[in-house]
C-alpha positions in Angstrom: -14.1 -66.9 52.5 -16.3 -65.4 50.2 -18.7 -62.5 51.0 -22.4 -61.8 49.4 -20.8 -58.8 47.5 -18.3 -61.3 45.7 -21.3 -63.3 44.7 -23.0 -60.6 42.8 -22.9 -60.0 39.3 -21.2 -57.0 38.0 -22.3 -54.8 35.0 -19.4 -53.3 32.5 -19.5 -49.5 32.1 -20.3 -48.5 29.2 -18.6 -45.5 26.8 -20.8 -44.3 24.1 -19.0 -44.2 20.9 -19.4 -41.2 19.4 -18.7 -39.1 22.7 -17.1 -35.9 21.7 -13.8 -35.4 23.5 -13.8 -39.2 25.6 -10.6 -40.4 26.6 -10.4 -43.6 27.5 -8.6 -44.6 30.7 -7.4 -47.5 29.2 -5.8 -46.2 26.4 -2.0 -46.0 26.4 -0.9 -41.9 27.4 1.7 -42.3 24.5 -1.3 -42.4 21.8 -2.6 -39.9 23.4 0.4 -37.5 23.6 1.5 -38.1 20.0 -2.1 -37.1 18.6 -1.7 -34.0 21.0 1.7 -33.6 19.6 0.5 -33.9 16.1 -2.4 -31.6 16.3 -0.1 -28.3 17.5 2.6 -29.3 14.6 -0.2 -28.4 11.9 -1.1 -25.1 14.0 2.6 -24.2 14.0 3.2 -25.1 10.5 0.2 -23.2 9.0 1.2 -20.2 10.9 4.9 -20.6 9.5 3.1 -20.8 6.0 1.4 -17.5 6.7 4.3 -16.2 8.0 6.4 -16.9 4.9 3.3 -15.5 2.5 3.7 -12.2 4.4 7.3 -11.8 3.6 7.5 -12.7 0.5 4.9 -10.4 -0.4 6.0 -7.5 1.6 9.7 -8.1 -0.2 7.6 -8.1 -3.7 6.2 -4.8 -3.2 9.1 -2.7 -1.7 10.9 -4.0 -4.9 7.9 -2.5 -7.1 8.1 0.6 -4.9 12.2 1.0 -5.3 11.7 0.2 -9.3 9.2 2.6 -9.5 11.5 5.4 -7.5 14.5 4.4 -9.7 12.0 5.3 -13.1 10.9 8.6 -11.6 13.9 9.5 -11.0 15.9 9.0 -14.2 12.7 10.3 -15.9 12.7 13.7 -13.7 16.1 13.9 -14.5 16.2 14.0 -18.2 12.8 16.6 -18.3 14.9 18.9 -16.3 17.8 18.5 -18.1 15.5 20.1 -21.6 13.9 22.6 -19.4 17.3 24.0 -18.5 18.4 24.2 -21.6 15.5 25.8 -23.6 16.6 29.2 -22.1 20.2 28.5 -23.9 18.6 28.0 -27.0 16.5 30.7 -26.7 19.6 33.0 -25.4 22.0 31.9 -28.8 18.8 31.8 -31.3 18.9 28.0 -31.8 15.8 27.5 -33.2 16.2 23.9 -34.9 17.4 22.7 -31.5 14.3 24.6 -29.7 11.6 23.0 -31.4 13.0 19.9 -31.3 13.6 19.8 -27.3 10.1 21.2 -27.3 8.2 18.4 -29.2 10.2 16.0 -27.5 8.6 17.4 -24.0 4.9 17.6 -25.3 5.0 14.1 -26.1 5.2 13.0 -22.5 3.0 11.3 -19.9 1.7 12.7 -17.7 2.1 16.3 -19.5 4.9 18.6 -18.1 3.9 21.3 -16.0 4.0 24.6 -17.0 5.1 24.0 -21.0 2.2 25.7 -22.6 3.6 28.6 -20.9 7.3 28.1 -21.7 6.2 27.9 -25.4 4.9 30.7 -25.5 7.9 32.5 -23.6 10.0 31.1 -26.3 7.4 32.2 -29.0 7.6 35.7 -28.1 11.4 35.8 -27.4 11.7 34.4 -31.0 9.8 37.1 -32.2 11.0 40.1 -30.5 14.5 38.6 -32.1 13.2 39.8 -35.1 15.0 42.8 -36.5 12.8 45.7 -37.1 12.1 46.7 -40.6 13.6 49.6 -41.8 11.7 51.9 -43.9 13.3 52.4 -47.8 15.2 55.6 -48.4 12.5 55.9 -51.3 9.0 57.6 -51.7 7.3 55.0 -52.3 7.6 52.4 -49.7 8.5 49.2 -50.4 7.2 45.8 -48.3 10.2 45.0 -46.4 11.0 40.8 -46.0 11.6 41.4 -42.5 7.9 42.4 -41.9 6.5 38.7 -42.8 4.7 36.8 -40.1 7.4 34.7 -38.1 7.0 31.2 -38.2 6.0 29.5 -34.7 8.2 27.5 -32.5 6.1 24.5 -33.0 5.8 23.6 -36.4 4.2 20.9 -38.2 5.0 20.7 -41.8 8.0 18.2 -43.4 10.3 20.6 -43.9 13.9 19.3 -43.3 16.8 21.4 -41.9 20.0 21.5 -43.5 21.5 18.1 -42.5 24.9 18.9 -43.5 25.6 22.0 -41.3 24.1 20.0 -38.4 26.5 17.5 -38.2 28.9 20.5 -38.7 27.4 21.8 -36.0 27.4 19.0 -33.4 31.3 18.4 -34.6 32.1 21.8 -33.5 30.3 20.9 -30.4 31.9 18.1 -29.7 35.5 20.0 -30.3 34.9 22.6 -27.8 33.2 19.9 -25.3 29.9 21.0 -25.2 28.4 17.9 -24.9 24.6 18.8 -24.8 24.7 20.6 -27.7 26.1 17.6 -29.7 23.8 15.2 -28.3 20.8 17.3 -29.1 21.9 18.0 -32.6 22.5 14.7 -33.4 19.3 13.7 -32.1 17.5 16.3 -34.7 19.4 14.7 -37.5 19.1 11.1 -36.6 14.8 12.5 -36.6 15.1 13.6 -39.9 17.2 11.0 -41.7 18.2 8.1 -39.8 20.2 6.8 -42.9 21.9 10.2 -43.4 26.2 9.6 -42.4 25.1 7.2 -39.6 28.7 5.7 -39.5 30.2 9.4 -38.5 26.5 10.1 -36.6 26.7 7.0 -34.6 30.2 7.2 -33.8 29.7 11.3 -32.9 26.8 10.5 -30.6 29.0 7.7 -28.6 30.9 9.8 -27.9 29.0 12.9 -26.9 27.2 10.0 -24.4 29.9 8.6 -22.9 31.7 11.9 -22.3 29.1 13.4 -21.0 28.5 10.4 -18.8 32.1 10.1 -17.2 32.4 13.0 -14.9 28.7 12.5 -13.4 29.9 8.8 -12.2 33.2 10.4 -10.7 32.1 13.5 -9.3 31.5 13.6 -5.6 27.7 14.6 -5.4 25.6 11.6 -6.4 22.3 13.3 -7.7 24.0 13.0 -11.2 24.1 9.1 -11.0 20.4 8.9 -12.4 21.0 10.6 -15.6 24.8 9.1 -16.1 22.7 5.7 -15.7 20.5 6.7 -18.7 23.2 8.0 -20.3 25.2 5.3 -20.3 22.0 3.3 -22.0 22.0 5.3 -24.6 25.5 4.6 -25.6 25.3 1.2 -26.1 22.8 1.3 -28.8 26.2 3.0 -30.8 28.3 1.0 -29.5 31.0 0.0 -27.4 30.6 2.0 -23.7 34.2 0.3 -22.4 34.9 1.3 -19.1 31.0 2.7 -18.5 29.7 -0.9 -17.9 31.6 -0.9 -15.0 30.7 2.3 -13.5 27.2 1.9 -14.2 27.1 -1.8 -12.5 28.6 0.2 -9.1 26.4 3.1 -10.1 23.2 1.3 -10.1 24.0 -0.8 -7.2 24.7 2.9 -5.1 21.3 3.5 -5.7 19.6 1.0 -4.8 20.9 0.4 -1.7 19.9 4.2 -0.9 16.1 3.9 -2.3 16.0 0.5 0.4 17.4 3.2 3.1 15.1 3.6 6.3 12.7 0.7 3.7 14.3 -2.8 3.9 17.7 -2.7 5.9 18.8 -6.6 4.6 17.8 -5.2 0.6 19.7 -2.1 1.2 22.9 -4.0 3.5 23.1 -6.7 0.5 23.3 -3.8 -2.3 26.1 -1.4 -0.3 28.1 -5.1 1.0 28.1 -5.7 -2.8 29.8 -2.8 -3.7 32.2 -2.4 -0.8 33.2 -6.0 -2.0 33.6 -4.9 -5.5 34.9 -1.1 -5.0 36.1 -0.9 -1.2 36.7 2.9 -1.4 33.4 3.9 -3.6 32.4 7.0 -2.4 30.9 6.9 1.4 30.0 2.8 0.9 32.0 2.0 3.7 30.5 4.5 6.0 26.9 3.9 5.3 27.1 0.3 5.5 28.0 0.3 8.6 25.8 3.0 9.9 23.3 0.8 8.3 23.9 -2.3 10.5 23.8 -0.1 13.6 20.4 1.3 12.6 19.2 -1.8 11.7 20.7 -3.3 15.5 18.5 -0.2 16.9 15.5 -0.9 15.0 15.9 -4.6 16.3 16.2 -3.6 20.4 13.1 -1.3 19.9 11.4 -4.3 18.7 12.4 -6.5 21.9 14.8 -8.8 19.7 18.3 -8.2 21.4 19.5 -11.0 20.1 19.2 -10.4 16.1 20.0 -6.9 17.4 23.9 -8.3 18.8 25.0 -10.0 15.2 24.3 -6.6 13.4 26.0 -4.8 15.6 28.6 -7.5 15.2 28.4 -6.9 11.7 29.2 -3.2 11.8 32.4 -3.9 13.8 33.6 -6.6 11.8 33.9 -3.6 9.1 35.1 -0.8 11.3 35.9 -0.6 15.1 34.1 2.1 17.2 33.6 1.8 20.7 29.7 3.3 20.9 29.0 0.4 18.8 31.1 -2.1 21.1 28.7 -0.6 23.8 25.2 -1.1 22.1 26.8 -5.0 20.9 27.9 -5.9 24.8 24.3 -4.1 26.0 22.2 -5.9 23.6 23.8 -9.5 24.4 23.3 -9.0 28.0 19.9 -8.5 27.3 19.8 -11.5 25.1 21.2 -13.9 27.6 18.6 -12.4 30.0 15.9 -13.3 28.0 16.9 -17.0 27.4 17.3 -17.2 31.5 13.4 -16.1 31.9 12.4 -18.4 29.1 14.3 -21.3 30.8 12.6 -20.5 34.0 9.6 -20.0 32.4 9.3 -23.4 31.3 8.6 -24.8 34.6 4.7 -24.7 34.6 3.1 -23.0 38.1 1.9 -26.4 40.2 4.6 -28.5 38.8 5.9 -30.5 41.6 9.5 -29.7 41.2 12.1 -33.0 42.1 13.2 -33.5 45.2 16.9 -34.9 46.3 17.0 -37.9 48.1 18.9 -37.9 51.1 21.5 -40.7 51.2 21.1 -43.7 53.7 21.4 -43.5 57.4 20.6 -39.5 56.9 17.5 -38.0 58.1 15.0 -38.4 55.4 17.1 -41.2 53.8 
């Protein structure tokens, strides 16, 4: 039977259109979720995006500050190399080799401290060199050549030195192994006359280089490594550096990997791996790379990331056992699986009704 209420007309609700946020009950849940879905997949991927930028600017500009270091440093090297040796010069009366090293210095940028100073030290040396003048037995004294104003360190005019007893010169040099001396006096010649013997020039200067160059690669403090470097660059513009390409490759690798110390562990871990691979007993390669992989697993656990922090101190034992390092590896992956346990439970949202187990038939509750 029907009742009055059956009878009476209904009126469809109606959802405005442009409602800002509506859901409608009758739309499927999956259209829904997927549009939900979609929505946080743009948020995660333009945070990724950001995340990327970040890095790769952040690797861009510790490789502009470890260039930078690297220039300084060969730079340094090769001002205090001529600063040290002015006093020689000045010691032996070497004044072709003086003025040269001198000029050389005033021509760089920024200007070198104290030089104003140092030329005149080496001003007034050269002229207290200067043997007094002896008066003439005679009555009537006579103007004595030794009394004529001495000419300054610094000079300016075209004058050119005696080309021949250079290269004299910088072959004795080389005879006796004084490799500085050659290399500087070869460099005044090649200034005056670049055309003058540059077969036996050339062939004199590659080897001054490269001699030179040798023992600062080989010896055991590393502060030379700079300047053998440059050294080595030098050479090649004579020719032929032979076993130098390779020490300067290993050379310049060493280096780097020590400006990216305590900077960027994976730039500095890449460049020491690299040589250990190539040179396994290279000075102290072995040694730092390692310690670098547990620094690196230390800098990792003070950031909360155990996990990272157990595969590099996994990578510092696959090199070399030590048991500390077995102890911070078996530390930090207890940690790690600690943290994925408390992200699984995690998960479970507070006021989530958790499944229950059904009891089977014929027990209570079944």
């Amino acid at each position: 039977m029907l009742s009055v209420e059956d009878t009476q007309p209904t009126i469809p609700v109606q959802y405005p259109d442009d409602a800002a946020g509506f859901i409608d009950p009758n739309e499927p849940a999956g259209r829904r979720g997927c549009l939900m879905y979609g929505l946080l997949g743009l948020v995660i991927l333009g945070f990724s995006g950001a995340i990327i930028a970040l890095a790769g600017f952040a690797g861009w500009s510790t490789g502009q500050r470890i260039g930078q270091t690297n220039a300084t440093a060969t730079q340094s090297a090769v001002i205090n190399e001529q600063l040290n040796r002015i006093p020689i010069d000045v010691r032996d009366g070497n004044q072709v080799l003086l003025q040269a090293r001198l000029q050389y210095l005033l021509t760089l940028t920024p200007a070198v401290a104290g030089l104003d100073s140092i030329i005149q030290t080496a001003t007034a040396v050269y002229e207290n060199s200067l043997p007094t003048p002896t008066p003439p037995p005679t009555a009537t004294p006579q103007p004595s050549p030794a009394t004529a104003t001495p000419q300054p360190i610094i000079q300016t005019g075209d004058a050119t030195p005696d080309l021949t007893a250079l290269l004299a010169q910088a072959q004795s040099a080389i005879t006796i192994q004084d490799w500085d001396t050659a290399i500087d006096t070869l460099d005044v010649v090649m200034s005056f006359d670049p055309t003058f013997q540059s077969g036996a020039v050339r062939t004199l200067m590659l080897e001054a280089l490269t001699r030179k160059a040798l023992p600062l690669f080989r010896s055991p403090d590393s502060s030379g490594l700079a300047e053998a470097i440059q050294l080595t660059d030098l050479a090649r513009q004579y020719g032929d550096v032979g076993e130098l390409n390779y020490e300067s490759l290993i050379a310049g690798l060493y280096l780097d990997a020590l400006n990216a110390t305590g900077i960027d562990y994976n730039r500095s871990i890449a460049k020491l791996a690299e040589v250990y691979q190539q040179a396994p007993g290279y000075r102290d390669v072995l040694s730092r790379l390692v310690n670098e992989y547990v620094t690196y697993g230390d800098a990792l656990i003070a950031q909360g990331q155990p996990c990272s922090a157990t595969s590099q101190y996994q990578n510092a034992l696959n090199y070399q056992d030590n048991v500390m390092v077995v102890g911070k590896r078996d530390a930090a992956q207890t940690s790690c699986q600690l943290q994925a346990t408390q992200a699984l439970i995690g998960t479970v949202m507070p006021g989530t009704i958790q499944p229950v187990g059904v009891a089977p038939v014929g027990e209570p509750g079944g």
